[in-house]
N, C-alpha and C positions, 0 to 999 in steps of 0.2 A: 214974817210968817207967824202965823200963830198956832198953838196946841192941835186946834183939830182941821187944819191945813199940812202940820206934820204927820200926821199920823196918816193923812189919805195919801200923804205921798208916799211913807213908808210901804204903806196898802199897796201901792201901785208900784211898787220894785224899787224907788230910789232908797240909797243906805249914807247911813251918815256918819260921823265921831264927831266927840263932843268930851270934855273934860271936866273931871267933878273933883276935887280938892287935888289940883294936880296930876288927878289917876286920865289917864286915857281912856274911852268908851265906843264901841262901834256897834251901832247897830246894822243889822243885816241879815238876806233872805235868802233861802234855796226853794226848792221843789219841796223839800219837806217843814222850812214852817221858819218862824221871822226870830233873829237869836238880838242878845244884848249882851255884849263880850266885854270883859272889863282886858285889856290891852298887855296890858302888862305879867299877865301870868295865864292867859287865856282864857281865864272863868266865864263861862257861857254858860246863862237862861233862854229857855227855846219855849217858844210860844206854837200855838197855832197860828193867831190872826197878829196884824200889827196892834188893834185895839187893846188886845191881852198882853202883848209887850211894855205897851204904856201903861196901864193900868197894873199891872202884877209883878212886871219887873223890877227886881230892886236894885236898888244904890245906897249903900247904908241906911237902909232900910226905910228907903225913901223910895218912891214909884217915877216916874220919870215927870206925870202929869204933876209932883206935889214939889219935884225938886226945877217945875218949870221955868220959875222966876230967873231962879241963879246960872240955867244953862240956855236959856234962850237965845243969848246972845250967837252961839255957835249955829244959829239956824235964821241967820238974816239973808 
């Protein structure tokens, strides 16, 4: 899967985790808007759209599209 294969699937309800220097990651949606939860202490970024997830949300101050490389694995 690729970057903007993930994001339409985000778009369309599916939610995933994924791990960035060991931390745990879960992305995921309700009725009110698409969140990016870092696992381990609960810290949630809440978006409107999935596109704004990826693009705004951070990971040590990285966006999800820029720390693509290193987590793609978790989305084969």
């Amino acid at each position: 899967m690729n970057i903007d294969e993930l994001i339409q699937m985000v778009g369309c309800g599916m939610e995933y985790n994924f791990y960035v220097d060991e931390k745990e990651y879960w992305i995921s949606h309700n009725k009110e808007g698409y969140y990016l939860t870092r696992v381990e202490d609960s810290f949630s970024q809440d978006f409107d759209t999935a596109e704004e997830l990826f693009e705004k949300g951070r990971i040590n101050g990285l966006s999800i599209i820029e720390l693509w490389d290193e987590i793609k694995e978790y989305f084969q």
